[in-house]
N, C-alpha and C positions, 0 to 999 in steps of 0.2 A: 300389417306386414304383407308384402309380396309375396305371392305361391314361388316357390321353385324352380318351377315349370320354364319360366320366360329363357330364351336361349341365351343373355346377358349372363343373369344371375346364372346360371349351370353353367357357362365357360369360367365365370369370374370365380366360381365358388372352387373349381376344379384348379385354378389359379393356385389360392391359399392353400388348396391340401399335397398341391405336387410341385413343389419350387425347383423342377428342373425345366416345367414349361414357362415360355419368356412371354408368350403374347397372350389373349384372350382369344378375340378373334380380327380379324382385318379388316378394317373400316370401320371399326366402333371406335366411339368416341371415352367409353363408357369405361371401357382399358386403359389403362399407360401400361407402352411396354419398357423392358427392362434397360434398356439405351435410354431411353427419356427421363427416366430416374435420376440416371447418371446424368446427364446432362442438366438435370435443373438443381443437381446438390453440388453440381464443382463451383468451386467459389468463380467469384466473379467481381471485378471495379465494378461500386456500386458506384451512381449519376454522386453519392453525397461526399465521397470520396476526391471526386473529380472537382466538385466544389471548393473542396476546403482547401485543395491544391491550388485553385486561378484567386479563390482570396487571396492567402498567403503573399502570393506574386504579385497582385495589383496591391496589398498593403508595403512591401518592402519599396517598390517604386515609388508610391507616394510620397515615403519619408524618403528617400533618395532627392527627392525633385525639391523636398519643402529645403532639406540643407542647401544646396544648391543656388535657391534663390536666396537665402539670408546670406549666405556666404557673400553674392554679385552687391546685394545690399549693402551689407556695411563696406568691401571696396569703393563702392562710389564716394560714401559719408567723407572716406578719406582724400578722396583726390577733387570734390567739391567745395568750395567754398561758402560761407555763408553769408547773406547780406552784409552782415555788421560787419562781419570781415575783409568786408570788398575792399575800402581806401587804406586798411593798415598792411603795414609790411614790417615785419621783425619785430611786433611790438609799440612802433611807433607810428603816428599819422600819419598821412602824407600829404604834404604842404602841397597846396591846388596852383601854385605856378610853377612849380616844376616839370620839367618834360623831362 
């Protein structure tokens, strides 16, 4: 154990026994005074918080974007034709001397 003695220990100890004084002494590092307390119990947006938020957001967009293109997708299917389908019209063939 530490003697007593050390000027730390004697302000800090005087700390615990009289809680109307707020500091130790000034320029030690070896105190927290009673504002810095406070300050590192108020809540606060933690970085994981902030995360879960920009996920969320770039997941919604994604699926926004994937409907989107299936949607453009199957419009084409409609308004393309396909090989086989190139010479028939209505069903029937289309006779090659015809203009």
């Amino acid at each position: 154990m530490k003697p007593l003695s050390s000027p730390v220990d004697a302000t800090c100890s005087d700390k615990l026994t009289d809680p109307s004084h707020e500091s130790c002494m000034e320029g030690t590092s070896s105190c927290v005074d009673a504002d810095d307390k406070n300050l590192n119990l108020s809540p606060t947006v933690t970085p994981i918080d902030t995360i879960k938020t920009i996920v969320l957001a770039i997941t919604v967009g994604g699926e926004e974007m994937q409907k989107r293109k299936l949607k453009v997708i199957s419009d084409n299917d409609n308004h393309k034709r396909r090989r086989t389908e190139k010479g028939i019209q209505n069903g029937k063939e289309r006779d090659p001397l015809e203009n």
